[in-house]
C-alpha positions in Angstrom: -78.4 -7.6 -46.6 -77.3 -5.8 -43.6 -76.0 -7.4 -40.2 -76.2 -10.7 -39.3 -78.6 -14.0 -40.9 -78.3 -15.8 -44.1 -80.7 -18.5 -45.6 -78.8 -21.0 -47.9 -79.4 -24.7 -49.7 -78.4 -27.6 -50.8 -78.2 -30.7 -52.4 -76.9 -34.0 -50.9 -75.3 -37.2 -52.2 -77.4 -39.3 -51.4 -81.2 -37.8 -52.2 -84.3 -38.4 -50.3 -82.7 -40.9 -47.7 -79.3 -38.8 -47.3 -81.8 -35.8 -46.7 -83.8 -37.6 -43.9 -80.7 -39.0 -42.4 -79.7 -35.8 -42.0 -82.7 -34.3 -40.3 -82.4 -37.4 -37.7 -79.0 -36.6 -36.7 -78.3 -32.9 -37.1 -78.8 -31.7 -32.8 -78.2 -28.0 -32.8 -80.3 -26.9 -36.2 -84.2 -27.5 -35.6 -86.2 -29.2 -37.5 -88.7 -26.5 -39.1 -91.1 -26.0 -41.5 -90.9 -21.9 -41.4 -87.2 -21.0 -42.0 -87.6 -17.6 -40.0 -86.2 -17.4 -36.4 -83.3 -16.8 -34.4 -82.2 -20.1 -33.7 -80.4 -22.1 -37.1 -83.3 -24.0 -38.3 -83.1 -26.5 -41.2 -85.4 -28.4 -43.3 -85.7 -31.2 -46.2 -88.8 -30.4 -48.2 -89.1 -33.5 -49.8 -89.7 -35.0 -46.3 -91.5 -32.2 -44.5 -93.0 -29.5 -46.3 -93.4 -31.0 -50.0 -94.1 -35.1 -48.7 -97.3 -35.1 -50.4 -96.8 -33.4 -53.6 -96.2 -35.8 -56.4 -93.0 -35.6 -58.2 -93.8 -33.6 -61.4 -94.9 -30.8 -59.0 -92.3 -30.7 -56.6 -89.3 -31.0 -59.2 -90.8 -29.2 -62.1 -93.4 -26.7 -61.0 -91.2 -25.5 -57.6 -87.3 -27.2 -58.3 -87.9 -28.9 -55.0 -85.5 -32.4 -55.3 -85.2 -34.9 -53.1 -81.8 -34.2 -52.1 -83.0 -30.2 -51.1 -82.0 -29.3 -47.8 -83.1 -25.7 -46.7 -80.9 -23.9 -43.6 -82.0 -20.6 -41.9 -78.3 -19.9 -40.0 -79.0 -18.4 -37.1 -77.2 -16.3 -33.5 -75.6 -19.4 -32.0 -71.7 -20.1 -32.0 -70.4 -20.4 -35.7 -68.4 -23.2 -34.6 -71.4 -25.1 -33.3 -73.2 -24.7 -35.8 -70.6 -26.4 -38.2 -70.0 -28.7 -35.5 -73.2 -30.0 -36.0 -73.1 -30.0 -39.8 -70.5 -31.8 -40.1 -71.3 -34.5 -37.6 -74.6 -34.9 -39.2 -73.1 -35.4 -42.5 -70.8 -37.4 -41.9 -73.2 -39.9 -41.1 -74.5 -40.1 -44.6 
């Protein structure tokens, strides 16, 4: 990969609540369903995208667990961005 972007995930302590809490407290990372933009966007599948499949599709068929979280890091400040990580997680 050349210049700047990356796409990571993750898994939480916590699972399918840890992941929603989260989503509710991160302020700089948007909420998204579509991981390509700009802007640092972030997502829990088991919540958003996946919240309908049952669990033998999610987990087996697509490795989608409940503690997923999906980030797209995008051009802000590096700092802000782990600002806001790390404030959001420490509220799990």
């Amino acid at each position: 990969m050349k210049g700047s972007g990356s796409m990571m995930s993750f898994g939480l302590n916590g699972g399918y609540e840890a992941g929603k809490k989260l989503m509710d407290t991160v302020h700089l990372a948007l909420l998204a369903v579509s991981l390509g933009g700009v802007e640092t966007l972030i997502q829990h599948p088991a919540s958003m995208t996946h919240a309908g499949v049952s669990h033998e599709n999610k987990t087996l068929a697509s490795g989608i667990t409940d503690d997923l979280v999906r980030l797209s890091v995008g051009i802000e400040d590096v700092k802000d961005i782990i600002d806001d990580l790390e404030q959001g997680l420490a509220t799990i």
